[in-house]
N, CA, C and O atoms as a GROMACS GRO file, in nm:
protein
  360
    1UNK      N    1  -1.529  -0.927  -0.771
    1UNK     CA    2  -1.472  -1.057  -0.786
    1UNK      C    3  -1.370  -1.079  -0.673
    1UNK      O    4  -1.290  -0.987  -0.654
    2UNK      N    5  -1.361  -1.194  -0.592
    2UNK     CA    6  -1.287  -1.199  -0.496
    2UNK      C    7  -1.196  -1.319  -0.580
    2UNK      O    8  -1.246  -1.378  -0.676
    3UNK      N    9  -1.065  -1.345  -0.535
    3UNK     CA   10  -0.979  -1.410  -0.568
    3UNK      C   11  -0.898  -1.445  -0.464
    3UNK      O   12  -0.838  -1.373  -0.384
    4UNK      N   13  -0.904  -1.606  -0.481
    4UNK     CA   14  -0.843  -1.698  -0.303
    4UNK      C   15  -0.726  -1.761  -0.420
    4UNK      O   16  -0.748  -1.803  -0.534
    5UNK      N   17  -0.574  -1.749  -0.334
    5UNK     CA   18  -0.498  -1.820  -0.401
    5UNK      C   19  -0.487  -1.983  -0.334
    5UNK      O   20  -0.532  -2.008  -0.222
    6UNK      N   21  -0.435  -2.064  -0.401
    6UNK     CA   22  -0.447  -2.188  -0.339
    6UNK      C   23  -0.284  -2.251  -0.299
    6UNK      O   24  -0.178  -2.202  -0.338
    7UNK      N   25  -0.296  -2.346  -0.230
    7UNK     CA   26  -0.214  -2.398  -0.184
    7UNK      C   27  -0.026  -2.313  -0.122
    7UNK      O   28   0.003  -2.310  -0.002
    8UNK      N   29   0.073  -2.254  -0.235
    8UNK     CA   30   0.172  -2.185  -0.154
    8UNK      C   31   0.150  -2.051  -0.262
    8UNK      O   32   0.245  -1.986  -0.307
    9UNK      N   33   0.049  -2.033  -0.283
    9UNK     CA   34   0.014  -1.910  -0.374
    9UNK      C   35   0.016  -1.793  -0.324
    9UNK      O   36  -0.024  -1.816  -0.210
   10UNK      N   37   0.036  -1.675  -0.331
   10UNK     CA   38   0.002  -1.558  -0.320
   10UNK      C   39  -0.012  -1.466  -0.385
   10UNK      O   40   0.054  -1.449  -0.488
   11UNK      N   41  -0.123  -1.363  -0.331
   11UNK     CA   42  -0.208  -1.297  -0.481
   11UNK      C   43  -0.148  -1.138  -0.414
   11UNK      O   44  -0.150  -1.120  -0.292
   12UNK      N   45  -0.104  -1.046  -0.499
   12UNK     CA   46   0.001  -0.909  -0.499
   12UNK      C   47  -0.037  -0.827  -0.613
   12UNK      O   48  -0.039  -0.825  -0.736
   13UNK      N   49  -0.077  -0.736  -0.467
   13UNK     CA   50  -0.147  -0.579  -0.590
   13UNK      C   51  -0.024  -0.570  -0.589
   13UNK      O   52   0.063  -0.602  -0.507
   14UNK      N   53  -0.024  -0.501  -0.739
   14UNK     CA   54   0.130  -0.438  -0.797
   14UNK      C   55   0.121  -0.290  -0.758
   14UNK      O   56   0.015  -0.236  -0.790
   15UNK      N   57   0.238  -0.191  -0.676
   15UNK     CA   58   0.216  -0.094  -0.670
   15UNK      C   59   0.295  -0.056  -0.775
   15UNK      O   60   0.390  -0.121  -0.820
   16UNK      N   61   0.236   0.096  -0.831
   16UNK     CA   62   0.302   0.163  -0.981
   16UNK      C   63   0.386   0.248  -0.877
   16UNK      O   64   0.336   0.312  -0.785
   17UNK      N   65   0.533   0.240  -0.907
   17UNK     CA   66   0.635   0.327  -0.868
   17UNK      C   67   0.701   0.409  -1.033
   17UNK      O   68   0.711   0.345  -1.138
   18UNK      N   69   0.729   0.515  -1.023
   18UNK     CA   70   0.795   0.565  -1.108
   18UNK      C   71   0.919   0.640  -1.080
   18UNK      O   72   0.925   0.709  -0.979
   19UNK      N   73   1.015   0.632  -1.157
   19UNK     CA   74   1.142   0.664  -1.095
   19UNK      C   75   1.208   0.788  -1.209
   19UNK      O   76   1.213   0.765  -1.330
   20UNK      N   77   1.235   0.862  -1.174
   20UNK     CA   78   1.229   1.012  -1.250
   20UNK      C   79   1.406   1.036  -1.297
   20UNK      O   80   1.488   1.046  -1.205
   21UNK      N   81   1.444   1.043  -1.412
   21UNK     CA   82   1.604   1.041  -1.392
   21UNK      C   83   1.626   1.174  -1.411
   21UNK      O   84   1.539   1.260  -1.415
   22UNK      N   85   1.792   1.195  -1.426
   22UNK     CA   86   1.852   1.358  -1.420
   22UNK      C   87   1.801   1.419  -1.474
   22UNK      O   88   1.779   1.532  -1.430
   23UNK      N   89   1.734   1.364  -1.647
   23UNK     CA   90   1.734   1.497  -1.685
   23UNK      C   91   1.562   1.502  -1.687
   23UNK      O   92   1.536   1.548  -1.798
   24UNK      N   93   1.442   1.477  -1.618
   24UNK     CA   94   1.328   1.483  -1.547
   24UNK      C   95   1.244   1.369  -1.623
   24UNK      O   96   1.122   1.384  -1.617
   25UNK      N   97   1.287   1.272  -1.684
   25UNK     CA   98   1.180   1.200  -1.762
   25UNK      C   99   1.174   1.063  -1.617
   25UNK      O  100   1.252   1.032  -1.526
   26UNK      N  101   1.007   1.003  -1.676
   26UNK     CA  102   0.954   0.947  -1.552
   26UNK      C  103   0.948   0.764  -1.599
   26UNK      O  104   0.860   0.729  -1.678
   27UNK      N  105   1.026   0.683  -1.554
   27UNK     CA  106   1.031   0.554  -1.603
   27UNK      C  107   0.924   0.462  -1.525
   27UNK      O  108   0.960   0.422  -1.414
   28UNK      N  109   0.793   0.424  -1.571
   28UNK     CA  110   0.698   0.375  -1.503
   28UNK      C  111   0.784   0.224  -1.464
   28UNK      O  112   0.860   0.165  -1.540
   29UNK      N  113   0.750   0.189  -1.341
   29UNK     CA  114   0.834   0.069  -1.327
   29UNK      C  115   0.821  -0.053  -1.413
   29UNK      O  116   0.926  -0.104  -1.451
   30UNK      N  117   0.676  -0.122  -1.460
   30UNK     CA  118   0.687  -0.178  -1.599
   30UNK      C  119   0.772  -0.181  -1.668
   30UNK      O  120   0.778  -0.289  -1.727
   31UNK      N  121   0.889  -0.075  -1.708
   31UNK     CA  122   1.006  -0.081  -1.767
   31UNK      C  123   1.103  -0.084  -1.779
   31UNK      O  124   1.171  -0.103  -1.880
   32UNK      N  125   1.143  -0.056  -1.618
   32UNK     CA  126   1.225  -0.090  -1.536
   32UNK      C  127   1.310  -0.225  -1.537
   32UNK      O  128   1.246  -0.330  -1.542
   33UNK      N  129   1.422  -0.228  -1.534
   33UNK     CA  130   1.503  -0.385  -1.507
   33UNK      C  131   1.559  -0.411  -1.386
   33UNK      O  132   1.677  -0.438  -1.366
   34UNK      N  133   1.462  -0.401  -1.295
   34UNK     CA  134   1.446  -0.432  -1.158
   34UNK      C  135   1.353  -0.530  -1.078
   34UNK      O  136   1.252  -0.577  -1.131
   35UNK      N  137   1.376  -0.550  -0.993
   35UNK     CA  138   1.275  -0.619  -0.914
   35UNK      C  139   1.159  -0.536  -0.881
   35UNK      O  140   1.179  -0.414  -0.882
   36UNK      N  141   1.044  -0.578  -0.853
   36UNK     CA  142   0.920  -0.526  -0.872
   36UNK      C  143   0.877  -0.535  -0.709
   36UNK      O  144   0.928  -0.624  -0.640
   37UNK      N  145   0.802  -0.460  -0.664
   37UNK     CA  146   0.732  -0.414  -0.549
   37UNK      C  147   0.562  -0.438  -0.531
   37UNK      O  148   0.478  -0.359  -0.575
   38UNK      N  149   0.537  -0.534  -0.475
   38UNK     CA  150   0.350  -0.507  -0.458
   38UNK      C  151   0.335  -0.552  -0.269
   38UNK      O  152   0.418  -0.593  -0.188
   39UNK      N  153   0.187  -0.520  -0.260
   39UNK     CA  154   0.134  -0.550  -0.148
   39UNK      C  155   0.086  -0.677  -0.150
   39UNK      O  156   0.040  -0.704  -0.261
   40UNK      N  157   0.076  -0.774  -0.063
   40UNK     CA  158  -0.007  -0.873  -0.042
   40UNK      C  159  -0.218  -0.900   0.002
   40UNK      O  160  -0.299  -0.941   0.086
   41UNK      N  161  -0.210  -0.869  -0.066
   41UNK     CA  162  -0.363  -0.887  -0.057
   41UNK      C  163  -0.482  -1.041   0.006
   41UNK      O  164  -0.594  -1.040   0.056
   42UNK      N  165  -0.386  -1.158  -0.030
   42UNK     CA  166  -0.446  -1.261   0.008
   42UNK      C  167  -0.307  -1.367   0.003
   42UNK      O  168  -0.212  -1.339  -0.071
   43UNK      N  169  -0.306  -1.495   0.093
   43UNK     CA  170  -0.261  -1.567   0.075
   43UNK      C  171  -0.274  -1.720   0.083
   43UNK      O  172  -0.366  -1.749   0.160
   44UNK      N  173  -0.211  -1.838   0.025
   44UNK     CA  174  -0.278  -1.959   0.028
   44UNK      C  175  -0.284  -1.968   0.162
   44UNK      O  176  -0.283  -1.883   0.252
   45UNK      N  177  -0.292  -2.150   0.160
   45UNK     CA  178  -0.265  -2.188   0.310
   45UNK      C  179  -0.074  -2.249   0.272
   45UNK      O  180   0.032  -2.230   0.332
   46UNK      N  181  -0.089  -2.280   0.221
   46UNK     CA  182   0.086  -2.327   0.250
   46UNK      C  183   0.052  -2.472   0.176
   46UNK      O  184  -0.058  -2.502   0.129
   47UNK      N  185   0.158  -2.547   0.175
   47UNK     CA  186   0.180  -2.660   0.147
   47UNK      C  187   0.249  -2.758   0.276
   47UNK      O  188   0.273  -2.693   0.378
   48UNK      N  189   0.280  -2.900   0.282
   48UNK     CA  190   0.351  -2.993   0.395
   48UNK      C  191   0.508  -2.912   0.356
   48UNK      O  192   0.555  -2.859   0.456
   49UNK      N  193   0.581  -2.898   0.246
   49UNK     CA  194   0.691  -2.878   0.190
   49UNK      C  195   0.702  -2.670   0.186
   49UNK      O  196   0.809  -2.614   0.205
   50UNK      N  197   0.602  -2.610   0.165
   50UNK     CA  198   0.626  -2.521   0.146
   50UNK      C  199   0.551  -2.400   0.278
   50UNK      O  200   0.429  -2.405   0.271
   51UNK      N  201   0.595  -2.310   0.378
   51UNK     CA  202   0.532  -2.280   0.458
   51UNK      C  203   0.474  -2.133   0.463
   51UNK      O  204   0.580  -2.078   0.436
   52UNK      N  205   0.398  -2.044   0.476
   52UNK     CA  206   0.352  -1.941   0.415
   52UNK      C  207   0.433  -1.885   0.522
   52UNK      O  208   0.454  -1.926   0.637
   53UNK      N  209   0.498  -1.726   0.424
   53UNK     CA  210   0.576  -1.698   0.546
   53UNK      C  211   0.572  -1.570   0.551
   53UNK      O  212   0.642  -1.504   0.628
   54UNK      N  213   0.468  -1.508   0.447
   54UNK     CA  214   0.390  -1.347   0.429
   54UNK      C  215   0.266  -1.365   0.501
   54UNK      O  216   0.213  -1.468   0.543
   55UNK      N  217   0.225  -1.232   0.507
   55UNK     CA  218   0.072  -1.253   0.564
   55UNK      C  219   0.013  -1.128   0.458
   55UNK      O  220   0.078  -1.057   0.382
   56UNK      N  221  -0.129  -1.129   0.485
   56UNK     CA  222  -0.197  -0.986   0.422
   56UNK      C  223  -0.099  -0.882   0.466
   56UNK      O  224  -0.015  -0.897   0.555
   57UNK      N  225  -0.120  -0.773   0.391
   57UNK     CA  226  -0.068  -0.664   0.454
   57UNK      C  227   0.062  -0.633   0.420
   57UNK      O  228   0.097  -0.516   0.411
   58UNK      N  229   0.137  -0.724   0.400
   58UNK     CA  230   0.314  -0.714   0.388
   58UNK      C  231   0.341  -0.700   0.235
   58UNK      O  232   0.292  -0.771   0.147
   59UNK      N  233   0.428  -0.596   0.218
   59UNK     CA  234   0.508  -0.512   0.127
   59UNK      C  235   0.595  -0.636   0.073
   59UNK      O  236   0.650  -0.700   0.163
   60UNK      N  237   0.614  -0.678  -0.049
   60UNK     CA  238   0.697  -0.792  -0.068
   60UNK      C  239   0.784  -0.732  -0.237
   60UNK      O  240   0.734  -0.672  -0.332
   61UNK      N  241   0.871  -0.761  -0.224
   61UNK     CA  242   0.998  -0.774  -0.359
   61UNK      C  243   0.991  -0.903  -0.388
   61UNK      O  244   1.005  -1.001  -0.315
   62UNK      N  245   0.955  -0.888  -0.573
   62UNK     CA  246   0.997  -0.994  -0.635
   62UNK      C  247   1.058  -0.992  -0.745
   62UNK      O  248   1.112  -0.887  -0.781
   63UNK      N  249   1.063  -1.094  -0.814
   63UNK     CA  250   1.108  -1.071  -0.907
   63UNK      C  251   1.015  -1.002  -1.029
   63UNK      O  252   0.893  -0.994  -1.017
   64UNK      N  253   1.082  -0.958  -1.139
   64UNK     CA  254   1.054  -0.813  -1.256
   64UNK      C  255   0.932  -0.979  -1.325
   64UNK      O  256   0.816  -0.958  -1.291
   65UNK      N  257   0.946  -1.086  -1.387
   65UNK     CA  258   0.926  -1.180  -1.416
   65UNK      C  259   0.844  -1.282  -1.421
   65UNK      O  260   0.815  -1.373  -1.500
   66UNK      N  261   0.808  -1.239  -1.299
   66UNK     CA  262   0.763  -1.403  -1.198
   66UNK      C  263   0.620  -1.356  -1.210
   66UNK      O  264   0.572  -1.248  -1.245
   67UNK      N  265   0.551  -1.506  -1.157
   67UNK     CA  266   0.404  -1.505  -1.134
   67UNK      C  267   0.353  -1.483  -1.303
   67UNK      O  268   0.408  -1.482  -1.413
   68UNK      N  269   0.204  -1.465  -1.247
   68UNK     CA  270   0.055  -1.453  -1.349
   68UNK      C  271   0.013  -1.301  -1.324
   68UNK      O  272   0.032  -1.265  -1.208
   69UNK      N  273  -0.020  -1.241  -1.380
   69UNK     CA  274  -0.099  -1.140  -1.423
   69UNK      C  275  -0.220  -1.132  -1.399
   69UNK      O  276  -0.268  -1.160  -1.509
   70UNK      N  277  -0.324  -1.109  -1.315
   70UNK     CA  278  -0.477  -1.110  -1.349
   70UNK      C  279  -0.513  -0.963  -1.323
   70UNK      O  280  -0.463  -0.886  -1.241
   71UNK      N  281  -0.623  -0.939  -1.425
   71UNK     CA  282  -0.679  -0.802  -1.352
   71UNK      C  283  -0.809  -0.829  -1.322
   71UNK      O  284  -0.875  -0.900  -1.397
   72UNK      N  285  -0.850  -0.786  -1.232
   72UNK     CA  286  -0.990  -0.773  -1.141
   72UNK      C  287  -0.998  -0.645  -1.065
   72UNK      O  288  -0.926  -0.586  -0.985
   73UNK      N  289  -1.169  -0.615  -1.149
   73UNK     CA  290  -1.225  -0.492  -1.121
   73UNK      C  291  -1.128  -0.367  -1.136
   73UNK      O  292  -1.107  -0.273  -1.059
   74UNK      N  293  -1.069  -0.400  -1.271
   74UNK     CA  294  -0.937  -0.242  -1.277
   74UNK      C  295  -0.810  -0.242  -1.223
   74UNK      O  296  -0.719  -0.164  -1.251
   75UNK      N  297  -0.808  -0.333  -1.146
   75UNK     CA  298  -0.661  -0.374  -1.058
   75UNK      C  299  -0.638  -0.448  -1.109
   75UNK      O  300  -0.706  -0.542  -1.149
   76UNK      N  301  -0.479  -0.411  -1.127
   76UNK     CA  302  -0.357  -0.522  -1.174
   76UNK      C  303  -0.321  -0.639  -1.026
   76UNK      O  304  -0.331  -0.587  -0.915
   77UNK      N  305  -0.300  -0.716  -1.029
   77UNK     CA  306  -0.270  -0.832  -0.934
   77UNK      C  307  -0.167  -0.947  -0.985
   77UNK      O  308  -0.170  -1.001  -1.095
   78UNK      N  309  -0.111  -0.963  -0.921
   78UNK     CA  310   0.026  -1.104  -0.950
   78UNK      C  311  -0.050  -1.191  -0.845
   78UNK      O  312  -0.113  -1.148  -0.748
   79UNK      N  313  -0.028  -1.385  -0.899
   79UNK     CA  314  -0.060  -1.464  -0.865
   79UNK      C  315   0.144  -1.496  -0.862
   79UNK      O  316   0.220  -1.494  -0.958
   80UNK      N  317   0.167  -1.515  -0.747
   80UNK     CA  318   0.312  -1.553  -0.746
   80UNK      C  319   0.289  -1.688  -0.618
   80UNK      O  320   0.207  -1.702  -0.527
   81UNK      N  321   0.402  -1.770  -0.665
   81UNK     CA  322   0.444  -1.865  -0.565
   81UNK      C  323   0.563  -1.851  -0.440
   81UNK      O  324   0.680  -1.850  -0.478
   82UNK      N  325   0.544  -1.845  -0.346
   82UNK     CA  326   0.594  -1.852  -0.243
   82UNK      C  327   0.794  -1.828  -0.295
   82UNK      O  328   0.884  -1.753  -0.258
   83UNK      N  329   0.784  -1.911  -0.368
   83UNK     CA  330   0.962  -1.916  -0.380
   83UNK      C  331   0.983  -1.800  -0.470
   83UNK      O  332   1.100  -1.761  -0.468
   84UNK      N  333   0.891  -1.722  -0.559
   84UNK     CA  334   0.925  -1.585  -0.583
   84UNK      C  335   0.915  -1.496  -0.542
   84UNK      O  336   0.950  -1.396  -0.604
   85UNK      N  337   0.860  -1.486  -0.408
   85UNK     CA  338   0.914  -1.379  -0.343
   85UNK      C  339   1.020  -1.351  -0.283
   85UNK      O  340   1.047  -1.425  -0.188
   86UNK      N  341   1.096  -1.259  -0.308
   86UNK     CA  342   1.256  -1.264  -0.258
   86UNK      C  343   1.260  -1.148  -0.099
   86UNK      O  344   1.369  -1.150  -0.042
   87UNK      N  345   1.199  -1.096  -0.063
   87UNK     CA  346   1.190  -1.030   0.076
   87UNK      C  347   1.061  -0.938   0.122
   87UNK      O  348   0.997  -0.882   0.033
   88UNK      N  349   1.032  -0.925   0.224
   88UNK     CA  350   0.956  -0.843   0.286
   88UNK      C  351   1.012  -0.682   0.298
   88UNK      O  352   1.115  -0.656   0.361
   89UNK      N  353   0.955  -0.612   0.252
   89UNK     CA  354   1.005  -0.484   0.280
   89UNK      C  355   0.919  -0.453   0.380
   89UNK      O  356   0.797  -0.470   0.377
   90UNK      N  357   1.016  -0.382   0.518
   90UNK     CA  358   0.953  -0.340   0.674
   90UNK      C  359   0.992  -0.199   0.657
   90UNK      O  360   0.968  -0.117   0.747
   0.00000   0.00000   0.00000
């Protein structure tokens, strides 16, 4: 199944980070009260008002919150809008 986001959309494999505390237990990020981490996989074209400003490929922080959920073919994926993404991680 291929999936095209539309207009200032962008579609974000979620990567699973787990974060291990002192005394060795492993907090899958799902549970985390943090901002969330995925890759960009596809993106709209933009809007007149809104301008695409990720491309494929780029590591992005968003919010714990934001976006749609879809899974395709076993992969988790976020459908997020442009204004929830809060930075590029380089």
């Amino acid at each position: 199944m291929t999936i095209k986001p539309l207009a200032d959309r962008v579609l974000v494999k979620i990567e699973e980070l787990q974060e291990k505390t002192a005394s060795g237990i492993f907090i899958p990020q799902t549970a985390q009260e943090k901002t969330q981490i995925g890759s960009v996989v596809a993106v709209g074209e933009g809007t007149e008002e809104v301008k695409m400003t990720v491309k494929v490929g780029d590591r992005v922080m968003h919010d714990k919150y934001s976006g749609t959920s879809v899974k395709a073919d076993g992969v988790e994926y976020l459908i997020l809008s442009m204004k929830d993404i809060l930075a590029i991680i380089e």
